[in-house]
C-alpha positions in Angstrom: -106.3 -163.5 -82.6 -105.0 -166.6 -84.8 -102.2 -165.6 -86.7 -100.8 -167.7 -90.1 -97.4 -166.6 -88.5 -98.4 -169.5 -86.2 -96.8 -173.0 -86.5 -99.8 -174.9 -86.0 -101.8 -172.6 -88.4 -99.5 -173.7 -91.1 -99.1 -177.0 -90.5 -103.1 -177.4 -90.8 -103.4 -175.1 -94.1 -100.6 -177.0 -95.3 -102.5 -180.4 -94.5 -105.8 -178.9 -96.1 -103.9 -178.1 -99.2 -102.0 -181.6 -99.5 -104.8 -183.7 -99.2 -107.5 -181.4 -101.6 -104.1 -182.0 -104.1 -104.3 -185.8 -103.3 -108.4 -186.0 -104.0 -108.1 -184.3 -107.3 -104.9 -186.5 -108.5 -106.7 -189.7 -107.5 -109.9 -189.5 -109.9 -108.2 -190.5 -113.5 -108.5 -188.8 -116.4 -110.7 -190.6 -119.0 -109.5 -192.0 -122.3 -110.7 -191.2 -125.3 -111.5 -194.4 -127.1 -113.8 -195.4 -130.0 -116.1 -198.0 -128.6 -115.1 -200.5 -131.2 -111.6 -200.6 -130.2 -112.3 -200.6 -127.0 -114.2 -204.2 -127.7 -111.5 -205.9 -130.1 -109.0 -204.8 -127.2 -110.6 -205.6 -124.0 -107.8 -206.2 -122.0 -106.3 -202.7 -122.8 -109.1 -201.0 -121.7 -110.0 -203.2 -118.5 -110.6 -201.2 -115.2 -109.6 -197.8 -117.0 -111.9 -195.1 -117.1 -112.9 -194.5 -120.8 -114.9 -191.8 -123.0 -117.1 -193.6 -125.4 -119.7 -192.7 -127.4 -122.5 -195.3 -128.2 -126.1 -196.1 -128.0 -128.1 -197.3 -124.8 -130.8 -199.6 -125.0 -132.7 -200.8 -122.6 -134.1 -204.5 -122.3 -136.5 -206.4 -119.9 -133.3 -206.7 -117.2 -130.7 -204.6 -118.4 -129.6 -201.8 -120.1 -127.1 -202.6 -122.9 -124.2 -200.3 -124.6 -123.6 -200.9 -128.3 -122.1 -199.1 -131.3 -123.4 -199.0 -134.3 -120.4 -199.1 -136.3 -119.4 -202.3 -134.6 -121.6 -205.2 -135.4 -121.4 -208.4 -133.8 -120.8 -211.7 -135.4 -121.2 -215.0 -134.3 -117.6 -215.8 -133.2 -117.3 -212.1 -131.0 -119.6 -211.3 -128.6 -120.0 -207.5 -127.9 -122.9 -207.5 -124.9 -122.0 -204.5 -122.5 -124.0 -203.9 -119.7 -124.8 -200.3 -118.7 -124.4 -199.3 -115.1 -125.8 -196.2 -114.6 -125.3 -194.4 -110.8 -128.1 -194.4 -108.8 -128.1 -190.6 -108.9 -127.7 -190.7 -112.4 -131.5 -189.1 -113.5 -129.7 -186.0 -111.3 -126.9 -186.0 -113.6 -127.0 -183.5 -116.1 -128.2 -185.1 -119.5 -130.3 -187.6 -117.2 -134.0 -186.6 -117.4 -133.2 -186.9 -121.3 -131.7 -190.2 -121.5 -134.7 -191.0 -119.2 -137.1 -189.9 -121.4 -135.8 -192.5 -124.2 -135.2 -195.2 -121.7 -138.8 -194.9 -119.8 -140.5 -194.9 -123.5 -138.1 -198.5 -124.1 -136.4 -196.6 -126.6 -132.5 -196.9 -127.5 -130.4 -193.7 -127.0 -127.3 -192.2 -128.4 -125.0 -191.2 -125.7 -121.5 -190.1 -125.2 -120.6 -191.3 -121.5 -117.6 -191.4 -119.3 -117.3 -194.5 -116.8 -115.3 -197.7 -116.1 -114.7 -200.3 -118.7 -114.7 -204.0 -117.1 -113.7 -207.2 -119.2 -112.9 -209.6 -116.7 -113.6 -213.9 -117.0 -117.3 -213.8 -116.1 -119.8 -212.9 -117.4 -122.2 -209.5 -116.2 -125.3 -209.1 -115.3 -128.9 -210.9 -115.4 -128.3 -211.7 -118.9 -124.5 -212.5 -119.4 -122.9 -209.9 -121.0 -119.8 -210.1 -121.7 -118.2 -206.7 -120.5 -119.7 -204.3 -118.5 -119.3 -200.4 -118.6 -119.9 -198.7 -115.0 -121.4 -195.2 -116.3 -120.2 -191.8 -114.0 -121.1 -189.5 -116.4 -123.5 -188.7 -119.3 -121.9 -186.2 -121.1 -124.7 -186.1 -124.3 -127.9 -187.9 -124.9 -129.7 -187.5 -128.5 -132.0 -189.9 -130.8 -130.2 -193.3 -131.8 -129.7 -193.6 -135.5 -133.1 -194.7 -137.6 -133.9 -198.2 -137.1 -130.9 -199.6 -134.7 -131.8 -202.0 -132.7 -129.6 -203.9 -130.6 
């Protein structure tokens, strides 16, 4: 009979406990961050894992992330790529943002993921950020006629 009186017994539990601690400390919290801000500050939001909420909209080789309330003009470029997981019609909210997607249709989404702004540029066609998706935390109908 093993007993937790045992050295080893406790050294082992102990280890179990320390590294389950260590898993959960090393996946950041996300930042809350309106999508705009997170454009006109790009270098404050590089490589952090942000909460945005936006529209997706697909194209012929990528899918793009946008807000509405932030318009680009001709001297700042606001291009995002959208990376979704590969898992990510298993996700919960993923069979709806599929549904949109599938039918070429834009999205409003609130997502959690990776915000990326480095020199080059991303993706097929040259976006200027990119926004690594890990979760899709809503999906509904994107505002009447937006259109990226």
């Amino acid at each position: 009979m093993i007993s937790s009186e045992n050295p080893l017994v406790r050294t082992f539990m102990l280890a179990v406990i320390l590294q389950a601690a260590a898993s959960a400390q090393t996946r950041p919290e996300p930042v809350a961050a309106d999508l705009c801000d997170v454009f006109v500050s790009p270098a404050a939001y590089n490589q952090r894992v942000v909460s945005v909420e936006g529209v997706l909209s697909p194209s012929v080789h990528s899918l793009f992330l946008s807000s509405p309330s932030c318009k680009p003009k001709e001297d700042l470029d606001l291009t995002t790529e959208a990376v979704l997981p590969s898992s990510w019609e298993s996700l919960p909210n993923g069979k709806q943002l599929r549904k949109f997607l599938h039918r070429g249709k834009s999205a409003s989404v609130k997502l959690i993921g990776t915000f990326e702004a480095d020199a080059h540029r991303y993706g097929p066609d040259g976006a200027r950020f990119r926004f690594v998706v890990t979760e899709i935390s809503s999906v509904e109908k994107a505002p009447p006629g937006f259109h990226l």
